[in-house]
C-alpha positions as CSV (number, residue, x, y, z in Angstrom):
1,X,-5.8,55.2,116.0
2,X,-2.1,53.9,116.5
3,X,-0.5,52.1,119.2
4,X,2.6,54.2,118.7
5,X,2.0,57.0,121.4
6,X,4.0,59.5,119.3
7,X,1.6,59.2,116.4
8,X,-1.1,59.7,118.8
9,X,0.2,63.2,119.8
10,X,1.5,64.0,116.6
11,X,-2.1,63.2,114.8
12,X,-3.6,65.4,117.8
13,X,-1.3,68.6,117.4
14,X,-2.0,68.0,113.3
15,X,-5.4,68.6,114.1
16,X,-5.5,71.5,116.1
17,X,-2.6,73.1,114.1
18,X,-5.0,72.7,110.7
19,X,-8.2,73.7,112.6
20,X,-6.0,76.9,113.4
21,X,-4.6,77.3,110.0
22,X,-8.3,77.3,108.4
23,X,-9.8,79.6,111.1
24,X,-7.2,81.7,110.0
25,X,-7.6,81.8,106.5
26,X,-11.3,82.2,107.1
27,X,-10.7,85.4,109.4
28,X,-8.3,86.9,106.8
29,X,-10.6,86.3,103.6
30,X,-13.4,87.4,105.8
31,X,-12.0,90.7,106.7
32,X,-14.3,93.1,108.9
33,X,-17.6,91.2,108.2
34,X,-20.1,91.0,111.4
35,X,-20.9,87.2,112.5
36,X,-24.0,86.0,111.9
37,X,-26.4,83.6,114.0
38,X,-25.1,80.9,112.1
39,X,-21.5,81.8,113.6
40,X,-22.2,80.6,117.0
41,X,-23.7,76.9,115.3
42,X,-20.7,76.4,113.1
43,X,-18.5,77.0,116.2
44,X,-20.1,74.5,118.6
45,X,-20.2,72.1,115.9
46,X,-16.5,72.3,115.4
47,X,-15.7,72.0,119.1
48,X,-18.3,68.9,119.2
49,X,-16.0,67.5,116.2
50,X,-13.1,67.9,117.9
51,X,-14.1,66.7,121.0
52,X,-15.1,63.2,118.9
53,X,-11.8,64.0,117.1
54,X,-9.7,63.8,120.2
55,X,-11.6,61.2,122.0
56,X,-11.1,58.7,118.7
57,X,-7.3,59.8,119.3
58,X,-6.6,59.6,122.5
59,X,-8.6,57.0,123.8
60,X,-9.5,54.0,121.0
61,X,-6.9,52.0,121.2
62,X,-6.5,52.4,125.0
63,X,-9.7,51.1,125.2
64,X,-9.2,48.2,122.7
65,X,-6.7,47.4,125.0
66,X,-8.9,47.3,128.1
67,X,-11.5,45.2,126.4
68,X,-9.0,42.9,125.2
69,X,-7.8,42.4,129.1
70,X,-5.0,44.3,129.0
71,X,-5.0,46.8,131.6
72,X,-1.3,47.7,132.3
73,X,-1.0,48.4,128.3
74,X,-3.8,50.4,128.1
75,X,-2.3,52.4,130.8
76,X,0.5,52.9,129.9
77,X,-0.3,53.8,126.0
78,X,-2.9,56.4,127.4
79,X,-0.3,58.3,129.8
80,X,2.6,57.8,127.2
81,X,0.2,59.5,124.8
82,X,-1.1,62.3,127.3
83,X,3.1,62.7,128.0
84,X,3.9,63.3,124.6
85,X,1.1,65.6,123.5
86,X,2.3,67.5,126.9
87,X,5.7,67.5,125.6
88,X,4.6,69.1,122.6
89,X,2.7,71.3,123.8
90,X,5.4,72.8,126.2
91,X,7.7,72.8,123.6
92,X,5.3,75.4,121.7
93,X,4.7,77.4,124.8
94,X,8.4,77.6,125.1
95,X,8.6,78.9,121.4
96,X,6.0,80.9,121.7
97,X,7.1,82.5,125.2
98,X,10.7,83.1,123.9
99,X,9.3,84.7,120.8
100,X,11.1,82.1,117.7
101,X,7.8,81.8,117.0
């Protein structure tokens, strides 16, 4: 991913708001239709995506960094990431909670 720790967050909430959106959509163009068996495959496969998905985000370069010998940077891009994906995320429970959104 990106050494930039704001990029980091911002490609992680881009996921999740997409994966949303589309599950969305899908519901709405779907209307009242009973799931299937299939239903339960396509929704493990999609959390198994996104756990690659977030893994890749949130930890690559931090590792890169590690193997490379540097600890301290590896740190600190991992917990600056994990801070601003917090930040976003209790920004939109703020939102959310206050009802602008």
């Amino acid at each position: 991913m990106s050494k930039n720790p704001i990029i980091n967050a911002l490609s992680a909430s881009g996921y999740i708001v997409l994966i949303v959106s589309i599950m969305n959509y899908i519901t709405r163009i779907q209307g009242h239709k009973p799931d299937t068996a299939f239903a339960p495959v396509i929704f493990l496969s999609l959390l198994t995506l996104s756990a690659a998905f977030m893994a890749y985000v949130f930890f690559y370069q931090p590792v890169q960094l590690l193997i490379d010998g540097k600890k301290k940077e590896a740190v600190k891009l991992f917990t600056q990431t994990i801070g601003v994906f917090a930040t976003i995320t209790a920004v939109g429970l703020l939102l959310l909670f206050s009802g602008l959104i």
